[in-house]
Every structure is written in C-alpha cells, then in structure tokens.
N, C-alpha and C positions, 0 to 999 in steps of 0.2 A: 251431737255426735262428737266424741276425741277421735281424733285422726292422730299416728304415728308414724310420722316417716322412717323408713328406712336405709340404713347406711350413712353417705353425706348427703342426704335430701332434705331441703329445707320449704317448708309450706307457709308461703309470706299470703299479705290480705293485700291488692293494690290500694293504693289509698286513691284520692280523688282527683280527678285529670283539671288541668286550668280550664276554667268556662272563658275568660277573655286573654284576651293576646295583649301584650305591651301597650297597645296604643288603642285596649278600651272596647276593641269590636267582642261582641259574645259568639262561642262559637256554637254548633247545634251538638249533637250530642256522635253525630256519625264524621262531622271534622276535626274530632278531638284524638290526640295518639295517645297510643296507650300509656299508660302513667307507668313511669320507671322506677316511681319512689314507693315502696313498698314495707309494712310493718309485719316482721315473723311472728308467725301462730304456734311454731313447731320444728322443732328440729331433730333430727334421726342422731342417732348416737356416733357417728364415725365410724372410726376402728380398721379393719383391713380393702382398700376395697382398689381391684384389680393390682395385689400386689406391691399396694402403697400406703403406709399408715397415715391416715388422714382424722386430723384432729381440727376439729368444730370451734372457727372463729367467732360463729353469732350465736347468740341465745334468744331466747323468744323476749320480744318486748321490743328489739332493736330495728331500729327506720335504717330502709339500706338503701341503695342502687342496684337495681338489676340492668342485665341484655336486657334488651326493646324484645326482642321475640323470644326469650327463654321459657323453658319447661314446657309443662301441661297446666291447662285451665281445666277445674273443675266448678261445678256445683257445689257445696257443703252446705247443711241449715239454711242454705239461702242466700248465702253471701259466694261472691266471688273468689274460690282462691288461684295459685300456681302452686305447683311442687315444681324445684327446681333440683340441681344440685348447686352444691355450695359453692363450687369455683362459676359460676353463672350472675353469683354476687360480685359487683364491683367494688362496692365501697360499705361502708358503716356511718351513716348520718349523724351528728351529734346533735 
C-alpha cells in the first residue's frame, strides 16, 4: 500500500529499540521505550497550514529524532508506522 501524508505530516518506520542497557542486562520486550530514532517513509507536501507557510525540512530516506510520544501509530503492510507532524521532529541523524 502508498500512504501520502498530508500537509506537514510526516510518516516515519521506528527503527529497533536497544535489547541491552550499557552494562549488558537484555531487556524483555515490554521494558524497552519506545525507540525515538526513526527512518521517514513519507512526507506530505507543505504548503499553507493554519496560516503559516511551512516548508519540508526532511525527505523520505532520513534517520531523525522524534517526541517519545508524538503522533499516531498505525498498522500498514504489517510494519509499524507514526504520522507525525514535522515540528514533532527534533533533529536529522547523519
């Protein structure tokens, strides 16, 4: 399925949460936080939105930082996504 976000919404894949901690313990699968590091699938076109011209700093392909609890989780094909908006990005991983 193509998903197209709309406006400044951006539909990132979480990537995969750490299994152990600094010093080696493994964690189980329900003591792990949710992974902040994330790769965009999708990005909505900008343009006017509540009166602010907003132009699209990421493009799909780019490892970012998200909020710990932003957007919506969906379903898609099977994989995990979020739609977020774009100021919900913190950063752009290089």
């Amino acid at each position: 399925m193509k998903i197209k976000p709309l406006f400044d919404r951006v539909v990132v894949e979480p990537m995969d949460a750490e299994e152990k901690t600094a010093s080696g313990i493994v964690l189980l699968a329900k003591d792990q936080e949710k992974p902040q590091m994330a790769k965009v699938i999708a990005v909505g076109p900008g343009g006017n939105v509540d009166g602010k011209d907003v132009a699209m700093q990421v493009k799909v392909g780019d490892k970012v930082l998200c909020s710990k609890y932003a957007g919506s989780e969906f379903k898609i094909d099977g994989k995990d996504v979020t739609i977020m908006k774009q100021s919900d990005i913190l950063a752009i991983v290089d």
